[in-house]
ChimeraX commands (.cxc) that place a marker at each C-alpha (Angstrom):
marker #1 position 39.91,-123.43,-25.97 radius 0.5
marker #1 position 42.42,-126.23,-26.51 radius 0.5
marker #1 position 42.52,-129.87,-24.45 radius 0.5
marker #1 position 46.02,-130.70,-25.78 radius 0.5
marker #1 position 48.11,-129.28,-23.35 radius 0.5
marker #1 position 48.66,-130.19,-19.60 radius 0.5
marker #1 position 47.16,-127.62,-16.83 radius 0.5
marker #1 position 48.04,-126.29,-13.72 radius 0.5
marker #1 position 45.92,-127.51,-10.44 radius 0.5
marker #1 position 43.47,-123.80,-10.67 radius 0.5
marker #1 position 39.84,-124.53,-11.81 radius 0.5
marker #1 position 36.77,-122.08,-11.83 radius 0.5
marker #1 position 33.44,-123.98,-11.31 radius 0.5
marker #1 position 31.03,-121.55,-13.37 radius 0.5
marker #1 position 27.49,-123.34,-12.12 radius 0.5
marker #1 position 24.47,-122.54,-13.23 radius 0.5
marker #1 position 22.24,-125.35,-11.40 radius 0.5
marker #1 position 19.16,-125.07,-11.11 radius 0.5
marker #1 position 18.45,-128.07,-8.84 radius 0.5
marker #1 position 18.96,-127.80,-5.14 radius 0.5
marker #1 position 20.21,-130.82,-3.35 radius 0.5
marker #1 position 20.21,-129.57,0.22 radius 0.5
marker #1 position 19.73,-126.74,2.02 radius 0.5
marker #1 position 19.37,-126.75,5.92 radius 0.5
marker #1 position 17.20,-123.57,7.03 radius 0.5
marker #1 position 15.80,-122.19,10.41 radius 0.5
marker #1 position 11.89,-122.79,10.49 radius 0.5
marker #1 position 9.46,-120.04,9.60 radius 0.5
marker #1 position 7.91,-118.85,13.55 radius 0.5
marker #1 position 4.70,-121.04,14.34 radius 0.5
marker #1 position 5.57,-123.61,11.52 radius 0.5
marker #1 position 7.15,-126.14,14.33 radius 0.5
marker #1 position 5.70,-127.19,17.20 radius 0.5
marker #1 position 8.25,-127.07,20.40 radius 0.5
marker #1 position 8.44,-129.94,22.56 radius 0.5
marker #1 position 7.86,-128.79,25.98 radius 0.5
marker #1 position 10.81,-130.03,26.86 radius 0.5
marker #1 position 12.38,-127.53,25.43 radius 0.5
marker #1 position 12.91,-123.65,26.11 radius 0.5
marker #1 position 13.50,-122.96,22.21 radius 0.5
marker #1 position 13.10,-123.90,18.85 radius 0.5
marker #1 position 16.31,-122.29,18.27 radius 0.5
marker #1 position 18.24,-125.48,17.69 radius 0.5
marker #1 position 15.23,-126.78,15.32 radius 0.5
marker #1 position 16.35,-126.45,11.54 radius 0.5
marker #1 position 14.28,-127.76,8.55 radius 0.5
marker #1 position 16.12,-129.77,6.03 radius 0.5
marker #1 position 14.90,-129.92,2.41 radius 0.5
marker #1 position 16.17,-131.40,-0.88 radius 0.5
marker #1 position 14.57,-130.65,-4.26 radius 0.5
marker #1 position 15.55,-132.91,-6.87 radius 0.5
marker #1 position 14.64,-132.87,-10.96 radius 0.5
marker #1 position 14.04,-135.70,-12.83 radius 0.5
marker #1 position 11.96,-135.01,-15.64 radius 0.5
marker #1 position 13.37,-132.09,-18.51 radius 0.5
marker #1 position 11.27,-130.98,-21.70 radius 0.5
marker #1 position 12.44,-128.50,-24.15 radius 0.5
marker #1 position 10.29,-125.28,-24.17 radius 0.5
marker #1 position 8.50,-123.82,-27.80 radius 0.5
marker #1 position 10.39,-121.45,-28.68 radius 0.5
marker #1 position 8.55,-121.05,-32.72 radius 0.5
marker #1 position 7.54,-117.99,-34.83 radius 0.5
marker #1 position 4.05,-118.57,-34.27 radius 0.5
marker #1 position 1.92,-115.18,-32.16 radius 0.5
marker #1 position 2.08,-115.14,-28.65 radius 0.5
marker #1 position -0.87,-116.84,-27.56 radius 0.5
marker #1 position 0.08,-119.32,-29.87 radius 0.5
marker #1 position 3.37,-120.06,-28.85 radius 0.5
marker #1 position 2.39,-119.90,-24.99 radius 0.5
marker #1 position -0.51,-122.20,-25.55 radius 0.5
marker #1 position 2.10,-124.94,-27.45 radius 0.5
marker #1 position 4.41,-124.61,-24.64 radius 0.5
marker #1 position 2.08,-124.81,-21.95 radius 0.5
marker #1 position 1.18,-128.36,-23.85 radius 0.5
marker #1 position 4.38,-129.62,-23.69 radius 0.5
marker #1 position 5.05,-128.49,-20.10 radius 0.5
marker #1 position 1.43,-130.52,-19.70 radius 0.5
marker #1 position 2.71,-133.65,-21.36 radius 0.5
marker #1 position 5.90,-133.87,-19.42 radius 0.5
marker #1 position 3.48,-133.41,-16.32 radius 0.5
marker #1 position 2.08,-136.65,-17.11 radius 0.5
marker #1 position 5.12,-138.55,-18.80 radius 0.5
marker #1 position 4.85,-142.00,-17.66 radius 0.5
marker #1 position 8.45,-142.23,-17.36 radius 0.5
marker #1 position 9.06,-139.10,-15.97 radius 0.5
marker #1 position 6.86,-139.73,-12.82 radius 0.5
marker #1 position 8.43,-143.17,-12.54 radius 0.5
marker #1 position 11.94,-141.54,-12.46 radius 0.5
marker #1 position 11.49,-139.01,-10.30 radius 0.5
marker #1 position 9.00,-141.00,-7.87 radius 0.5
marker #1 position 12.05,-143.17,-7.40 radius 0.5
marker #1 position 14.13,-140.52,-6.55 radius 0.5
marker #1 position 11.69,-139.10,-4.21 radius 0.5
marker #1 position 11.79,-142.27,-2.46 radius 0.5
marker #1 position 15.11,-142.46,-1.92 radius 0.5
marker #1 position 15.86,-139.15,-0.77 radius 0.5
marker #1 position 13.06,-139.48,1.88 radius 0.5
marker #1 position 14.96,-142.57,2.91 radius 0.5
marker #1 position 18.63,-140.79,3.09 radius 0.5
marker #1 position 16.41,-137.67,5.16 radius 0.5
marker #1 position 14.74,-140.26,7.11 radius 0.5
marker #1 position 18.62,-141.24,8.49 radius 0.5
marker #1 position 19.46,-138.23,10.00 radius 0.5
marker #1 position 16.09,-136.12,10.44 radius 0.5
marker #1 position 13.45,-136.55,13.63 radius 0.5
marker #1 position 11.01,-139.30,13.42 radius 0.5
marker #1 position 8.25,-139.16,11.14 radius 0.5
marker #1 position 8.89,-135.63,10.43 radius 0.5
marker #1 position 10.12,-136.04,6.58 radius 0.5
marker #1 position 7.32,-135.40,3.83 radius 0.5
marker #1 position 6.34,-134.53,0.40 radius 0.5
marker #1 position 5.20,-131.15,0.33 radius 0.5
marker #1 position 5.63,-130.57,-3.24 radius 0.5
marker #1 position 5.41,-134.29,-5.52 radius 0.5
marker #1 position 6.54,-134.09,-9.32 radius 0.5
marker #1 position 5.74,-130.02,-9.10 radius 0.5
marker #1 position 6.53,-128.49,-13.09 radius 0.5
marker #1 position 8.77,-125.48,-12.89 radius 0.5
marker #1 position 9.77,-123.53,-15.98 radius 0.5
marker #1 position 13.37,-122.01,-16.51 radius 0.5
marker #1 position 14.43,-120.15,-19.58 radius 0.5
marker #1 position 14.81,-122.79,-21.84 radius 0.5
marker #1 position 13.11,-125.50,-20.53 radius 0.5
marker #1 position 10.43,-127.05,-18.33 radius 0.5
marker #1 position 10.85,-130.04,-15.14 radius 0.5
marker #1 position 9.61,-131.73,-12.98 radius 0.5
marker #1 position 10.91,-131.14,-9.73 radius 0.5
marker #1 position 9.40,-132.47,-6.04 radius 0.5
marker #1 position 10.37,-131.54,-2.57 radius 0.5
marker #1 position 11.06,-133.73,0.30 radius 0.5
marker #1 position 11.19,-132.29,3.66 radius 0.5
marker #1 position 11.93,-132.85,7.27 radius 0.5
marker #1 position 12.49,-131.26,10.64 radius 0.5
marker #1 position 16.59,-131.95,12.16 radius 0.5
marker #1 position 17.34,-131.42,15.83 radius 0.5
marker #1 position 20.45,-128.95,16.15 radius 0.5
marker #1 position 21.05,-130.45,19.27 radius 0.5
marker #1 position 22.02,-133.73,17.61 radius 0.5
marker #1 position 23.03,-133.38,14.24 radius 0.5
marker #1 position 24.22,-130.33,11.91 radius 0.5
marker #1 position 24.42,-129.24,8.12 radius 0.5
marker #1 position 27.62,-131.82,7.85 radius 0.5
marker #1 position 25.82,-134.90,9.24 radius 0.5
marker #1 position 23.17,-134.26,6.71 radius 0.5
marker #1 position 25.48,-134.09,3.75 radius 0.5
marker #1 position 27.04,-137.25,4.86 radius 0.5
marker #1 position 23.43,-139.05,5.14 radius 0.5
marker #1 position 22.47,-137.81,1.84 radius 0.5
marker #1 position 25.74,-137.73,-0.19 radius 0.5
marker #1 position 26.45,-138.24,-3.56 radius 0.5
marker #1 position 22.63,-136.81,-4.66 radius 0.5
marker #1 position 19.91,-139.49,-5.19 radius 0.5
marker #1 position 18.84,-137.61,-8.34 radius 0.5
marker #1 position 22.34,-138.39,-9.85 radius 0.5
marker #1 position 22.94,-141.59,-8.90 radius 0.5
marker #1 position 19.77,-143.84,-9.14 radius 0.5
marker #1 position 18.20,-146.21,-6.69 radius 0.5
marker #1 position 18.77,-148.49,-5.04 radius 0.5
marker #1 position 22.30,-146.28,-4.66 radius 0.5
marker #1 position 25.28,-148.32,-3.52 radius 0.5
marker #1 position 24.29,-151.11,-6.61 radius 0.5
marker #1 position 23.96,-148.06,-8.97 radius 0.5
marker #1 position 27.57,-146.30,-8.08 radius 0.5
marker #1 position 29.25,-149.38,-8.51 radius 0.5
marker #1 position 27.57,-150.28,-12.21 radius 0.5
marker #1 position 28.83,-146.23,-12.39 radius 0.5
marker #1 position 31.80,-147.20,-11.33 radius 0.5
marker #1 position 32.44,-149.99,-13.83 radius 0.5
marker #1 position 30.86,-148.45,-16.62 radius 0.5
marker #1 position 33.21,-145.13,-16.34 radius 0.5
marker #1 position 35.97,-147.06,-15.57 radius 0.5
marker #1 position 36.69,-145.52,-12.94 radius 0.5
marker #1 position 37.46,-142.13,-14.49 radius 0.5
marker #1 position 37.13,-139.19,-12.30 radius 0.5
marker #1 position 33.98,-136.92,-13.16 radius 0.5
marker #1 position 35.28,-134.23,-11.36 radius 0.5
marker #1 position 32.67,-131.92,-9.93 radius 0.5
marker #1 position 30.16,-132.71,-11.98 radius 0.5
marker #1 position 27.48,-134.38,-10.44 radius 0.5
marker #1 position 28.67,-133.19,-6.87 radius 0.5
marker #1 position 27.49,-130.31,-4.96 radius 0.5
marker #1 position 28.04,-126.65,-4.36 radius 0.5
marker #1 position 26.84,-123.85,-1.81 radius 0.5
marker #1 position 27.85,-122.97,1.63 radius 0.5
marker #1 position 27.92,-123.81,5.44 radius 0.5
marker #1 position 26.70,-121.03,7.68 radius 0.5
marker #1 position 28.19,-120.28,11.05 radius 0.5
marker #1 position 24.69,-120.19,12.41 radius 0.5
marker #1 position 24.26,-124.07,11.24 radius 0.5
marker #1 position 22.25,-123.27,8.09 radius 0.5
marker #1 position 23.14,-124.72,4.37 radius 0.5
marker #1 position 22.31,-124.49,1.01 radius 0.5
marker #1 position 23.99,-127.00,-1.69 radius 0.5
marker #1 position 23.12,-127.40,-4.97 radius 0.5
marker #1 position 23.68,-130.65,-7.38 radius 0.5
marker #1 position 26.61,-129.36,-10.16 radius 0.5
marker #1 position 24.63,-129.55,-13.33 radius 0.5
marker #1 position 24.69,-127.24,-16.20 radius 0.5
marker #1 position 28.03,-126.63,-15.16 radius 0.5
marker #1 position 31.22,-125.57,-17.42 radius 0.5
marker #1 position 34.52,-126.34,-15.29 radius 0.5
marker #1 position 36.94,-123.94,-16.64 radius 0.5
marker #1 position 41.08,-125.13,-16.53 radius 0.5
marker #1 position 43.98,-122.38,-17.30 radius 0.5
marker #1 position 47.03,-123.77,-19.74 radius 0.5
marker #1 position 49.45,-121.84,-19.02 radius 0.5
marker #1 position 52.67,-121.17,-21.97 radius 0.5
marker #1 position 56.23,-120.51,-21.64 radius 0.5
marker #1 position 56.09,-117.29,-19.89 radius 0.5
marker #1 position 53.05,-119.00,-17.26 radius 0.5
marker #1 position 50.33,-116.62,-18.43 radius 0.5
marker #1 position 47.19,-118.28,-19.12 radius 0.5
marker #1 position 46.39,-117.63,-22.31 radius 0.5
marker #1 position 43.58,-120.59,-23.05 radius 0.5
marker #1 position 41.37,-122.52,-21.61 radius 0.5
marker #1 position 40.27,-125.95,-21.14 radius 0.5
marker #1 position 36.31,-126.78,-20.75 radius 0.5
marker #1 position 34.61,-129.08,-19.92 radius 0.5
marker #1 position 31.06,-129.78,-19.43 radius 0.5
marker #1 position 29.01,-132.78,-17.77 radius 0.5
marker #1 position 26.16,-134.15,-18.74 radius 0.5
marker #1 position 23.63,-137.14,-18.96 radius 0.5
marker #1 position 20.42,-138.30,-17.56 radius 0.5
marker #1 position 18.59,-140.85,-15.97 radius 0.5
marker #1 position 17.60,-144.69,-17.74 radius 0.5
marker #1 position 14.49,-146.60,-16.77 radius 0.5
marker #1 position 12.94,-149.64,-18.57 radius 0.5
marker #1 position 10.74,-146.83,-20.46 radius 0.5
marker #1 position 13.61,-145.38,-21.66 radius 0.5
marker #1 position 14.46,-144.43,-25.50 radius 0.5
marker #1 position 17.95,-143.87,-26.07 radius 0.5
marker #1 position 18.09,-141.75,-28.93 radius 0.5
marker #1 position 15.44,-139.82,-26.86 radius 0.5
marker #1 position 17.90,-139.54,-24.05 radius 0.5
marker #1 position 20.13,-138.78,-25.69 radius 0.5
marker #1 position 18.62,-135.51,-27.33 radius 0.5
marker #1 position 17.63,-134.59,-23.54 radius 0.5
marker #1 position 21.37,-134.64,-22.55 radius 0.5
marker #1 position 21.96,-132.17,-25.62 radius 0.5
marker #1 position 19.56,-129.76,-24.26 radius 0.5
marker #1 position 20.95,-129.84,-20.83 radius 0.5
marker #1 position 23.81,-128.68,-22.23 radius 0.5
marker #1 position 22.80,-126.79,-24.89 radius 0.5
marker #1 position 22.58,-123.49,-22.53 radius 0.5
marker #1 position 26.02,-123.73,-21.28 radius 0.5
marker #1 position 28.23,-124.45,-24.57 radius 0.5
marker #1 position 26.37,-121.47,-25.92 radius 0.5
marker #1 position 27.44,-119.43,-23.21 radius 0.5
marker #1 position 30.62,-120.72,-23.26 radius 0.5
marker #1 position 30.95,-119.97,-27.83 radius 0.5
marker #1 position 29.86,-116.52,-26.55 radius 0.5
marker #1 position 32.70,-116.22,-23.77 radius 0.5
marker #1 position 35.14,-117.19,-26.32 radius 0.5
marker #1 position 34.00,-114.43,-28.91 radius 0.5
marker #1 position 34.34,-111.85,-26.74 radius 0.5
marker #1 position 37.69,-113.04,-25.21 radius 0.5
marker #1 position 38.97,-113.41,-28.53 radius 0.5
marker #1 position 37.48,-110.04,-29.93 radius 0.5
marker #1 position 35.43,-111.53,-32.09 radius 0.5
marker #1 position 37.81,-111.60,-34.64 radius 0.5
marker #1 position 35.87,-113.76,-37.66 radius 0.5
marker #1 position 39.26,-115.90,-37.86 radius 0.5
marker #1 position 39.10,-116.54,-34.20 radius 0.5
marker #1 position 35.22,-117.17,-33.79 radius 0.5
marker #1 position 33.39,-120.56,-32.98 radius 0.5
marker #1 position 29.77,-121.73,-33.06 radius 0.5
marker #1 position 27.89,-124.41,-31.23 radius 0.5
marker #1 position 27.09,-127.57,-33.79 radius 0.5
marker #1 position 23.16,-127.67,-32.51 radius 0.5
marker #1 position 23.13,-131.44,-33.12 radius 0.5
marker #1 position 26.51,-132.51,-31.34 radius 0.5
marker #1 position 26.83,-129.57,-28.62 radius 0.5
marker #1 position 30.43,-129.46,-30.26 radius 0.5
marker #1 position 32.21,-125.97,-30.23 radius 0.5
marker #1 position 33.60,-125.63,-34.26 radius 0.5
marker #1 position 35.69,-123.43,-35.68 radius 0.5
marker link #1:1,2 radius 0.2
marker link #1:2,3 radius 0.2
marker link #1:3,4 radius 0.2
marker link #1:4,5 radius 0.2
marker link #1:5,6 radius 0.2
marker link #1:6,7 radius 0.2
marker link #1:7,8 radius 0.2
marker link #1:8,9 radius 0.2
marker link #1:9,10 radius 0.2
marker link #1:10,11 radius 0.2
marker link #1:11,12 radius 0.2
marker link #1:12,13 radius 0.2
marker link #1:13,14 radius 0.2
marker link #1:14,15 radius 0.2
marker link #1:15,16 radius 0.2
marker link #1:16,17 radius 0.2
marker link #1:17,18 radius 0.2
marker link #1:18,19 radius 0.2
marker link #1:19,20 radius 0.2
marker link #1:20,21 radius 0.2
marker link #1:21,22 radius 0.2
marker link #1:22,23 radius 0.2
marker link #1:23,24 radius 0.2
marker link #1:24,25 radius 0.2
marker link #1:25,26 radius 0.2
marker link #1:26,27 radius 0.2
marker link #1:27,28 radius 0.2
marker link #1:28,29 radius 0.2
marker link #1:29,30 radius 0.2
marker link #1:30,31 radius 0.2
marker link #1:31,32 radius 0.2
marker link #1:32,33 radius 0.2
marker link #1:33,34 radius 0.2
marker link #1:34,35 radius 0.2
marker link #1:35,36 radius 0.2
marker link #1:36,37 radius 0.2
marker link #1:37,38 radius 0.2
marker link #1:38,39 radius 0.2
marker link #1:39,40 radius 0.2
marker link #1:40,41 radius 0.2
marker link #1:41,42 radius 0.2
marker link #1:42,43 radius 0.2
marker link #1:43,44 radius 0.2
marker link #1:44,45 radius 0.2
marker link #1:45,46 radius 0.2
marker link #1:46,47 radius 0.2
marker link #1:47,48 radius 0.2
marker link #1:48,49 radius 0.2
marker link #1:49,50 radius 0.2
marker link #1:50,51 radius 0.2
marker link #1:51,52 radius 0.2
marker link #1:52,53 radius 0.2
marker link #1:53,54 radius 0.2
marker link #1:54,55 radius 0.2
marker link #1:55,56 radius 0.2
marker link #1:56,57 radius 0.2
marker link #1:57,58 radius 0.2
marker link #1:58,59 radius 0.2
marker link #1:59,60 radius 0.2
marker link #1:60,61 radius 0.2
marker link #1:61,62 radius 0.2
marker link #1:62,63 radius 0.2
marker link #1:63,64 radius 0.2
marker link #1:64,65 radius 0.2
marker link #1:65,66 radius 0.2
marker link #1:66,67 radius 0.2
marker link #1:67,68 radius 0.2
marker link #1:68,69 radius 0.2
marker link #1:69,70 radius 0.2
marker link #1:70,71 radius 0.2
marker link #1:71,72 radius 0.2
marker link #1:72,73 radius 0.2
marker link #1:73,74 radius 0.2
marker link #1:74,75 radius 0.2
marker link #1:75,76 radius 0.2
marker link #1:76,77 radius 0.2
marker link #1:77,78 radius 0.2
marker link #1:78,79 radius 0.2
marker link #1:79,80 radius 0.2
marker link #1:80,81 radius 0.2
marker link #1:81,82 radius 0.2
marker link #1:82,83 radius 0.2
marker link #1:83,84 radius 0.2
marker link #1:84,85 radius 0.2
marker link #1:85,86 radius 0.2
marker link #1:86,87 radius 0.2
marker link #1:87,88 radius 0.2
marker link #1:88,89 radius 0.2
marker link #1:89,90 radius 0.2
marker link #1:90,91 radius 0.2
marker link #1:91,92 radius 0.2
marker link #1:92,93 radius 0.2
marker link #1:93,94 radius 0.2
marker link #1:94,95 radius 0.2
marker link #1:95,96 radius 0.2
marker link #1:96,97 radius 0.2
marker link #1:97,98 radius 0.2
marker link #1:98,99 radius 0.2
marker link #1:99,100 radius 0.2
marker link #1:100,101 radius 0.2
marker link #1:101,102 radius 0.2
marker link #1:102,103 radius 0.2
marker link #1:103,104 radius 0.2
marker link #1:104,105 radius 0.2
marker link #1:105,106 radius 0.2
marker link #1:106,107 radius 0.2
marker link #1:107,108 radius 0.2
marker link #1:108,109 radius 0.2
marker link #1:109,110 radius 0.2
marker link #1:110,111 radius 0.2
marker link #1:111,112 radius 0.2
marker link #1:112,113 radius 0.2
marker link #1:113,114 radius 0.2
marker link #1:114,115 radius 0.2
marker link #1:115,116 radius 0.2
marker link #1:116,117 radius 0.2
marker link #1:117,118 radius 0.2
marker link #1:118,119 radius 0.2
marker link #1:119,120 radius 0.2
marker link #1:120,121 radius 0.2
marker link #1:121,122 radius 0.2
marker link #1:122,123 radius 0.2
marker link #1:123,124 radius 0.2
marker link #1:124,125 radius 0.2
marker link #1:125,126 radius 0.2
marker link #1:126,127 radius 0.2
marker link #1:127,128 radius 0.2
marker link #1:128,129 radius 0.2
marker link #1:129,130 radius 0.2
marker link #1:130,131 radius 0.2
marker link #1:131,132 radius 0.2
marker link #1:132,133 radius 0.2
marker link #1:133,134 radius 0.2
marker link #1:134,135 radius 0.2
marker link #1:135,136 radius 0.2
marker link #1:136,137 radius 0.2
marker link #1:137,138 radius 0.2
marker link #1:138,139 radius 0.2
marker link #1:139,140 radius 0.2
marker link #1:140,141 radius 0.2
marker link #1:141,142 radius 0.2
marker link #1:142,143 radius 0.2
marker link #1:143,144 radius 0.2
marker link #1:144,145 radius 0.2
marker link #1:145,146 radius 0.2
marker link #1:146,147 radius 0.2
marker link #1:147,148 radius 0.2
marker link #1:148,149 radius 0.2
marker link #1:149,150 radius 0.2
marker link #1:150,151 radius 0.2
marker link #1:151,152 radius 0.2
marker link #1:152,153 radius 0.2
marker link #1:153,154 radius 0.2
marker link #1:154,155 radius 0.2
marker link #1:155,156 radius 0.2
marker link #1:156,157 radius 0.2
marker link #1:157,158 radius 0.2
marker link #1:158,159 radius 0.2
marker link #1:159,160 radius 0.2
marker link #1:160,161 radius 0.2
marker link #1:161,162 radius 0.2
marker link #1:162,163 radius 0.2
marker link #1:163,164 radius 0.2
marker link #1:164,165 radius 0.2
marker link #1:165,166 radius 0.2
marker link #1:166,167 radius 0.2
marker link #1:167,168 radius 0.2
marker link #1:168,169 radius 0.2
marker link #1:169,170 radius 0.2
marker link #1:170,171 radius 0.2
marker link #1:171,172 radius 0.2
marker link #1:172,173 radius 0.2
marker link #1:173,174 radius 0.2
marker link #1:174,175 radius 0.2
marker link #1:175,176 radius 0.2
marker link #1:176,177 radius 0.2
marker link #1:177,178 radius 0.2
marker link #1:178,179 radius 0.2
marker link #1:179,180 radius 0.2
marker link #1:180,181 radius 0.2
marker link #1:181,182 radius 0.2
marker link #1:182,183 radius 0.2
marker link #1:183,184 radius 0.2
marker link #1:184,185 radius 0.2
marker link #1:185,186 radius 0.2
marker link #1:186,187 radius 0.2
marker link #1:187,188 radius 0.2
marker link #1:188,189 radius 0.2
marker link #1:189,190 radius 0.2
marker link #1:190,191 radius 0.2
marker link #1:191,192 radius 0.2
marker link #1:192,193 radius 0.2
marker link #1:193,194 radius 0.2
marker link #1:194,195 radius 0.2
marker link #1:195,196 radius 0.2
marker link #1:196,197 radius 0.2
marker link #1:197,198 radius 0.2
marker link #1:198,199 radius 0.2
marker link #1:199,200 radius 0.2
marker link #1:200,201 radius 0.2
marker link #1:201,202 radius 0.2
marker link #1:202,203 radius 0.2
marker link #1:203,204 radius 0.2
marker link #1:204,205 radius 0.2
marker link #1:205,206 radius 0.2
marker link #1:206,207 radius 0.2
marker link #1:207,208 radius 0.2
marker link #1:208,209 radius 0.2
marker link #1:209,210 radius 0.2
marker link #1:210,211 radius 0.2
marker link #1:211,212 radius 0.2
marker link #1:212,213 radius 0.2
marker link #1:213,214 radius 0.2
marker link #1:214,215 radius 0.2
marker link #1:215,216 radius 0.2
marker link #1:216,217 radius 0.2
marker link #1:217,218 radius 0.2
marker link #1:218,219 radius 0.2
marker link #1:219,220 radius 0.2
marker link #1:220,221 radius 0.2
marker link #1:221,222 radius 0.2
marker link #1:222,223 radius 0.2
marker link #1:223,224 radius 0.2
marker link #1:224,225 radius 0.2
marker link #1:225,226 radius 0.2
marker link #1:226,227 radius 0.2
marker link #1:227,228 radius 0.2
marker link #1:228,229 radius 0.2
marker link #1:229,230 radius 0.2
marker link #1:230,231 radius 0.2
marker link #1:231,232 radius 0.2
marker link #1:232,233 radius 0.2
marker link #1:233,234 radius 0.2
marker link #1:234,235 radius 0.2
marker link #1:235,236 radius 0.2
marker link #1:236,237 radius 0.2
marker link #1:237,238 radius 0.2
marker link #1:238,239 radius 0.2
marker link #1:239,240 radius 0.2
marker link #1:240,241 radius 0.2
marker link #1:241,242 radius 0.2
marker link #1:242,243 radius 0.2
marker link #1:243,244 radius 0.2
marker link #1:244,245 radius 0.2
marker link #1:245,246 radius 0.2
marker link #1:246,247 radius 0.2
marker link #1:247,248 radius 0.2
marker link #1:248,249 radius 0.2
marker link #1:249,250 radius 0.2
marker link #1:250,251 radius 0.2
marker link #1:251,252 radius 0.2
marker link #1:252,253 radius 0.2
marker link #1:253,254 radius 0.2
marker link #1:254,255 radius 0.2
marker link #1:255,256 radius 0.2
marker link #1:256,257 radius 0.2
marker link #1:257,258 radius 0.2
marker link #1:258,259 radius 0.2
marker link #1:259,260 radius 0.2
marker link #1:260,261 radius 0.2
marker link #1:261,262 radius 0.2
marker link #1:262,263 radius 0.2
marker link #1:263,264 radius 0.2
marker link #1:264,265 radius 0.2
marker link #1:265,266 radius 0.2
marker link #1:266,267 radius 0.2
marker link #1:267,268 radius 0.2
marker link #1:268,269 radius 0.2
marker link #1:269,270 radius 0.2
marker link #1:270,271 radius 0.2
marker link #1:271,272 radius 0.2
marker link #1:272,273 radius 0.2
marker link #1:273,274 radius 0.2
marker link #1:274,275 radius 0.2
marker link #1:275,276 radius 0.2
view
């Protein structure tokens, strides 16, 4: 891995997201009732976006079993009733039933699932699920994209304010994917796109002979800030997003490199930094 040197225009997106940001999906039979003016719900889709706000690192001590499940299941409990981790992603909630309420049918979009805890791996969050029913015959997976696009989750509310304190904050540097969205558009109208977090964007350097022999990689990060927020406590979240991904990527580079001792790096647990 090496940032010094100019790349060519390839770039692998290796995504790992867990959050899903749309997806646009026929309905299950008998879950939507057909107008009678129609002869089919066939043109009926349900569109759903599922966004995290909320992350908490799970146990992962020495202690027994039952132990060790018991103190996770605590802290999975506490960040079920952070304070600021309701108020985040009730905002976000709100918003996203607002960009739904844009494109889907009247009074259709709810709140099946509201600040729901789902546990990955390595950590616990909070994630909700707004819902709502989209007429085919009106609007498809691309008109839902553009009523919903860039994800509420990663840009705040209210969202045109918060892009352009983004904007001026960043300076207008590119993030690149990050923070975008990934999946696919089916020819029968249905979608799935995720939000790019937990992402590493891989770029080939090519030397003299054009053979890409490194790498450049970069991962994105951060997280949301409320009035409630801590910043040295944000700022360990953002590590632990992370955390997953640089490890991956320390173990990528052992094995490309052979694992030669000389050649090997480790992850720096406090920065996320890959050392030699």
């Amino acid at each position: 891995l090496d940032s010094s040197s100019s790349s060519s225009g390839a770039v692998s997106i290796c995504c790992s997201s867990p959050e899903r940001f749309l997806s646009v999906k026929k309905p299950q039979p008998g879950t939507i009732k057909c107008d009678r003016s129609r002869n089919s719900t066939a043109k009926i889709f349900i569109a759903e976006s599922k966004p995290i706000k909320g992350t908490a690192s799970r146990y992962t001590g020495d202690e027994p079993t039952e132990i060790a499940k018991k103190i996770d299941s605590k802290i999975a409990a506490d960040l079920k009733e952070s304070v600021k981790d309701k108020a985040e992603n009730l905002m976000i909630v709100d918003l996203l039933r607002n960009d739904l309420g844009r494109i889907c049918e009247v009074g259709s979009v709810h709140v099946p699932k509201l600040m729901h805890i789902e546990t990955y791996a390595t950590v616990h969050q909070m994630v909700s699920t707004v819902r709502g029913t989209l007429d085919g015959e009106k609007n498809n997976a691309i008109d839902v994209i553009e009523a919903c696009f860039p994800g509420g989750s990663m840009t705040g509310a209210p969202k045109q304010r918060t892009m352009e304190i983004l904007e001026e904050i960043e300076q207008g540097v590119s993030r690149g994917p990050y923070s975008g969205c990934l999946g696919y558009i089916s020819l029968n109208g249905c979608m799935d796109m995720n939000i790019i977090i937990r992402s590493a964007i891989l770029t080939p350097m090519h030397d003299d002979k054009n053979t890409a022999s490194r790498w450049k990689a970069s991962v994105g990060c951060g997280g949301a800030i409320t009035a409630l927020s801590v910043s040295e406590d944000e700022y360990q979240e953002m590590l632990l997003k992370s955390r997953a991904v640089c490890g991956t990527i320390c173990e990528w580079v052992e094995r490309v490199s052979g694992g030669d001792e000389g050649n090997g790096r480790r992850l720096d647990e406090e920065t996320n930094e890959i050392i030699s």
